[in-house]
C-alpha positions as CSV (number, residue, x, y, z in Angstrom):
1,X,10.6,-8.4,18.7
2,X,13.7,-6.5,20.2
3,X,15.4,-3.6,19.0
4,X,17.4,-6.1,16.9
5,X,14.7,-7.2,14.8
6,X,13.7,-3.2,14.3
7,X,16.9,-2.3,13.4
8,X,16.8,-5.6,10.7
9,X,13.5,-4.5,9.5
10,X,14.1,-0.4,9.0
11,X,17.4,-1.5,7.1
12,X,14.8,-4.2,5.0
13,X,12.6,-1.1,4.3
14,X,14.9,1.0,2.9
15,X,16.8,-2.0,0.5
16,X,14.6,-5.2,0.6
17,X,17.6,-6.9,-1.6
18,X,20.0,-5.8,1.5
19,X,22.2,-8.9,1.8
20,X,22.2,-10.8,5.2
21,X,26.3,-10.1,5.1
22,X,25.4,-6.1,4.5
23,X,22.8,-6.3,7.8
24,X,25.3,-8.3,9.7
25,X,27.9,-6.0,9.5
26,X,25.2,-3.0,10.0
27,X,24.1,-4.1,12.9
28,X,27.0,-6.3,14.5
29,X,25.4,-9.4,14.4
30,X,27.0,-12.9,13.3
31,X,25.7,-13.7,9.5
32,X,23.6,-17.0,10.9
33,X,22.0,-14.8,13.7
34,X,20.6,-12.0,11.3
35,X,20.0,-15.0,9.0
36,X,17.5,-16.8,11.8
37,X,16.3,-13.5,13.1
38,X,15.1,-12.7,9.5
39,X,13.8,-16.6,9.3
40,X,12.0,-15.6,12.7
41,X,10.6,-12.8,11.6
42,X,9.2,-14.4,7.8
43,X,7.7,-17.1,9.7
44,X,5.8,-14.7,12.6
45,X,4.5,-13.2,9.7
46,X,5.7,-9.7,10.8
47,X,7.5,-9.8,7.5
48,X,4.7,-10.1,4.8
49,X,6.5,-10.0,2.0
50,X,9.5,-8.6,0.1
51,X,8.3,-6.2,-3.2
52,X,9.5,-3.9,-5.9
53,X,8.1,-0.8,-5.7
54,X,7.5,0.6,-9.4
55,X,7.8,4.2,-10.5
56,X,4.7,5.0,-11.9
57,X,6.1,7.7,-13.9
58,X,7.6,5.6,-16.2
59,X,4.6,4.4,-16.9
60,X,3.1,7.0,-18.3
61,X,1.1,6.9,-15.1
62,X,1.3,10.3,-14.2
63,X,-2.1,11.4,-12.6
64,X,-2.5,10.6,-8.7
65,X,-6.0,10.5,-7.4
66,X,-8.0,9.8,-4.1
67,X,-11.6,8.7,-4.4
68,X,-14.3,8.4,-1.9
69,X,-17.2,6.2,-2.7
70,X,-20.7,5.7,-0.7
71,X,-22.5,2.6,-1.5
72,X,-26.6,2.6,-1.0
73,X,-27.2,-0.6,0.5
74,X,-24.2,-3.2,1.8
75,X,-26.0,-5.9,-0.9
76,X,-24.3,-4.0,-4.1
77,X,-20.7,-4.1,-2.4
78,X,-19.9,-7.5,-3.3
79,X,-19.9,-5.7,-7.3
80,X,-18.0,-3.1,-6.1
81,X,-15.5,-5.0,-4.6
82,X,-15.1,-7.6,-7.4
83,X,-14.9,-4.1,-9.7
84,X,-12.1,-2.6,-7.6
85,X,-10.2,-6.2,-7.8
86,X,-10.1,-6.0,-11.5
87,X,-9.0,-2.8,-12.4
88,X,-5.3,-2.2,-12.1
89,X,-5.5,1.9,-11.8
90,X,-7.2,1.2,-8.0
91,X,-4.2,0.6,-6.3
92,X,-5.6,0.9,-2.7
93,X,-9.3,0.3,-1.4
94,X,-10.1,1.4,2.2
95,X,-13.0,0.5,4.3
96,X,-13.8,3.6,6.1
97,X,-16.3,5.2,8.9
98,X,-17.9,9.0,7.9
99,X,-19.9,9.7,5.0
100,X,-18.4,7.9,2.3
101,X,-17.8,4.2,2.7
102,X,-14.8,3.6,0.6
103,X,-11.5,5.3,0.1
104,X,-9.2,4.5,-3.3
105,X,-6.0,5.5,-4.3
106,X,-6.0,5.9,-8.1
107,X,-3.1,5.8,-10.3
108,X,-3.8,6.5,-13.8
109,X,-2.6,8.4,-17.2
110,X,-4.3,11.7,-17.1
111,X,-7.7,13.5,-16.2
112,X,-9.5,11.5,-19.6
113,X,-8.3,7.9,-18.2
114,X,-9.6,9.0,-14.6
115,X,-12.8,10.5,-16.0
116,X,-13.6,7.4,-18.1
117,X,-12.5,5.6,-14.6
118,X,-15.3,7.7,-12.5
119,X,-17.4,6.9,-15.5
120,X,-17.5,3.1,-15.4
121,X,-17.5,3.5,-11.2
122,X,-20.9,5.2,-11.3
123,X,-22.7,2.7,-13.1
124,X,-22.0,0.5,-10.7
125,X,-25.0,-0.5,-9.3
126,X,-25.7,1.0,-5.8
127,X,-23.3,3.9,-5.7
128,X,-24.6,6.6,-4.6
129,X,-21.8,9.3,-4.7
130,X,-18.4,10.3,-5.2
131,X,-16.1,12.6,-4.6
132,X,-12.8,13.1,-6.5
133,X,-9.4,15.0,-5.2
134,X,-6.2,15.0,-7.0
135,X,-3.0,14.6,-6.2
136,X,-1.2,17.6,-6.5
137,X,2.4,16.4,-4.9
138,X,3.3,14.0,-2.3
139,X,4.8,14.6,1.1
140,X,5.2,11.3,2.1
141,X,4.6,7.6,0.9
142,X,5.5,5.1,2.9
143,X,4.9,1.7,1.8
144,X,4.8,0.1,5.0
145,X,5.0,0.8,9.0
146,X,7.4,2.6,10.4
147,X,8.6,0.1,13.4
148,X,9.7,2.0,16.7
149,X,12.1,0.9,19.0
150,X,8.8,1.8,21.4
151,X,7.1,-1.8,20.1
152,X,10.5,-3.9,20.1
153,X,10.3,-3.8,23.8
């Protein structure tokens, strides 16, 4: 990856529909370069995949929490896991070192959805404990890493 393909993928994060004629003349770069440069980069699997990101607002999704979860024993996380995989208001899970083993970003209506949320997480078998901060406001939220011209080279 060179500072090509960074500049390819910042102007990708900002508009994934970006055509390869708008990035061409971004960058000055022939149309069939960017076009095999962003071939290149699909097939490296650098690029994942292209998404819509979805306001949850409009979705009377309003409420923005972060949940840490300790498990007892690692047999119960199997339950957890399938739990977290079917419920559409976890939108992140992190495995994480400290005192709690789990991390989630919750996205939900209001403090009744996320209580009856905490609710059906702690009779999960094998969870020990919780702890619950929300969101006041966000600073930042990126979606994705940031590439630096640092790593192209």
């Amino acid at each position: 990856m060179d500072s090509i393909d960074i500049k390819i993928l910042r102007i990708l994060q900002q508009n994934a529909r970006v055509t390869v004629s708008d990035i061409s003349s971004n960058i000055n770069l022939s149309i069939s370069a960017v076009r095999d440069r962003l071939k290149k980069l699909e097939t490296t699997g650098i690029i994942e995949q292209y998404t819509t990101i979805i306001n949850p607002n409009y979705l009377d999704r309003n409420l923005t929490a972060i949940m840490f979860i300790a498990i007892e024993r690692p047999t119960y996380t199997d339950e957890f896991i399938d739990f977290v995989n079917d419920t559409d208001e976890i939108l992140d899970c992190l495995y994480i070192a400290g005192e709690y083993d789990y991390s989630l970003k919750i996205v939900t209506k209001d403090t009744f959805s996320l209580e009856k949320l905490l609710n059906r997480i702690k009779s999960i078998e094998g969870i020990m404990k919780t702890k619950t901060n929300v969101v006041l406001s966000c600073v930042k939220n990126m979606h994705s890493v940031i590439p630096s011209y640092e790593e192209g080279n």
